[in-house]
C-alpha positions, 0 to 999 in steps of 0.5 A: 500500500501507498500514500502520496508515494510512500510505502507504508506496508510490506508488499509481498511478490514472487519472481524466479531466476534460473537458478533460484527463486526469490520473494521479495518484502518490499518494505518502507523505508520512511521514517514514519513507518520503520516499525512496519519496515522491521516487520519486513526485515526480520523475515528476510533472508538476505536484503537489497538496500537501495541508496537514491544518489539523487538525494543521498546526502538526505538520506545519509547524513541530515536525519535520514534512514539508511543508517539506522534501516543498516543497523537494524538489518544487521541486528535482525540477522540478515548477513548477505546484502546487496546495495542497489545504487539507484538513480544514476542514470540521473547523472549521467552514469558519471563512475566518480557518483558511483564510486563515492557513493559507495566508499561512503555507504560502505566504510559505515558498513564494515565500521563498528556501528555495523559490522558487516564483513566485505565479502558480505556486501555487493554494490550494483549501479542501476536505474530502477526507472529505466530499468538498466543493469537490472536485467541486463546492461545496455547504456553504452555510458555504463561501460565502465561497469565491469561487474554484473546485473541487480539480478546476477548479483542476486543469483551469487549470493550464498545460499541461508543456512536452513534448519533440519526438516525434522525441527519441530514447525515454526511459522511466524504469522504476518498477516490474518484475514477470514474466508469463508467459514475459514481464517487465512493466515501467511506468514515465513516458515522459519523451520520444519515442515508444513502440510495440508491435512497436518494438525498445528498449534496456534500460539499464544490461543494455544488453539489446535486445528488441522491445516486446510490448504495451502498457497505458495507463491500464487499457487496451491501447494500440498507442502512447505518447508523452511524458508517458504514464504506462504502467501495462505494458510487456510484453517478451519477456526474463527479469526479471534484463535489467529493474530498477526505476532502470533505462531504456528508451531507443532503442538508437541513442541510449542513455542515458550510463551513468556512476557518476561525477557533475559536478553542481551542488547547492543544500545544504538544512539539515544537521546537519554540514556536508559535507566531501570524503568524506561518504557520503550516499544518493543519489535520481536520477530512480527509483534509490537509491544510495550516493554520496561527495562526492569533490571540492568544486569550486568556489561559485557565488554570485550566479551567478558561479563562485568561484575559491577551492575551498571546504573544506566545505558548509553551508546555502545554499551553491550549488556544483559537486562531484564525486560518486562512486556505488556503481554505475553508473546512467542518467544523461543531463546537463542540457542546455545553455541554452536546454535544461531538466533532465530527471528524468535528471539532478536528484537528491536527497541525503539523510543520517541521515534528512533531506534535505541537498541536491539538484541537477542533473548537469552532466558525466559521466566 
């Protein structure tokens, strides 16, 4: 959906390589509506960042979004990214453009307030309007452009770790609307497998249903797995049993519900430093909440746990808290080493309208 040109919901559409196939969250990036832009993100895989060289400087530097929308797809787990440099064609394909945009862009990448490694990262000059070097490359002023297309830069990308199909079914539900005598849910498949005629939990209701049908991709599909991006779930329960935030998982290994956190939290830029007893709104995996910061536990620095308690958090601290949420929620802790984060632990916090941190859940109570 859009209003006066801006993107305020996450667009969902589907397109195929050679190779691969690709579903695309078309998320927003204008300050107003980052919540629904981490809602996209935290079910991506990898992500396309698309930097507009016509108005950079507002978008990098004076309060613009590409720095923090950088910072929170890092700490949302995506680890491959592909900065589309857009709009080049509006200065004349000029390679000196190019080649600063992307120094700029990417020294805040690889610096400390990111993190992300070099070989992580691919830059791609295209023009989205005319659509050169997206598909293919025909403007003889790109010449100088010896790398490859929007669309081969895609196809070399690594391919994402993917949990055993024996892990028990995770589904974060993104989207609810009722059909018939039927509720539809979709939403991404973050491990196991799904199949029509399977039976299935609906988290936090804690109701169970069999699964009706599925759609994937446009099309019915007798089975998913995980990484599938399910454009319908239909089930046979009213709508009240199914909620955008909530879980679909096995009913013999349901996901913890719990509205009191243990996490570890990276912070960001804040305008105050936050002290026990701060509210702040609370993104984890695709549900918003209210959460207090109940207990400021301890810093880690360079890795090793402090053991004086800090009494407040600014900028660059790494630490353990206690978080208190509105609400019960879905939540699954992040595993122990060698074990990864799932979109079912990481989280975002936000106040007064800005990103202030973002972490991983480490314990439930």
């Amino acid at each position: 959906m859009r209003v006066r040109g801006v993107t305020i919901d996450v667009c969902v559409k589907h397109f195929r390589t050679k190779s691969r196939q690709f579903t695309i969250l078309d998320a927003p990036g204008h300050r107003d509506f980052v919540p629904n832009m981490v809602h996209g993100a935290v079910q991506a895989d990898v992500a396309i960042l698309v930097v507009d060289v016509s108005h950079f400087e507002a978008g990098f530097d004076r309060g613009g979004q590409t720095k923090e929308h950088l910072q929170l797809i890092r700490a949302l787990g995506i680890a491959n990214v592909v900065v589309a440099v857009n709009k080049l064609d509006t200065c004349a394909w000029d390679q000196k453009v190019f080649e600063e945009t992307k120094r700029r862009v990417q020294d805040y990448m690889l610096g400390p307030e990111v993190g992300y490694k070099e070989s992580s990262v691919q830059f791609v000059p295209l023009s989205g309007f005319s659509g050169e070097n997206m598909l293919e490359r025909k403007d003889a002023k790109l010449s100088w452009w010896t790398g490859g297309t929007l669309l081969e830069a895609l196809d070399q990308l690594p391919a994402p770790p993917r949990p055993p199909s024996t892990s028990p079914l995770r589904l974060c539900v993104s989207d609810v609307y009722r059909s018939g005598a039927n509720t539809c849910v979709s939403g991404k498949v973050l491990a196991g497998t799904l199949n029509v005629g399977q039976k299935v939990l609906l988290q936090p209701s804690n109701e169970q249903t069999t699964v009706k049908g599925l759609m994937l991709r446009d099309a019915p599909t007798r089975s998913a797995r995980a990484g599938d991006h399910l454009d319908t779930v239909t089930l046979p329960v009213e709508p009240q049993f199914a909620s955008v935030g909530g879980v679909l998982s096995d009913p013999r290994s349901a996901v913890p519900l719990s509205d009191t956190l243990q996490v570890q939290i990276l912070v960001f830029e804040t305008e105050v430093p936050l002290m026990r007893g701060a509210q702040l709104m609370c993104y984890l995996h695709t549900e918003t909440l209210t959460a207090t910061l109940v207990r400021l536990e301890k810093l880690i620095v360079k890795g090793e746990p402090q053991e004086r308690r800090p009494k407040c958090l600014v900028k660059g601290n790494n630490a353990i808290v206690w978080l208190q949420l509105n609400e019960k929620v879905c939540v699954e802790p992040k595993p122990k080493p060698p074990g990864v984060a799932t979109p079912l632990s990481r989280f975002v916090l936000r106040d007064r309208g800005r990103t202030v941190g973002a972490g991983v859940v480490l314990a439930v109570q």
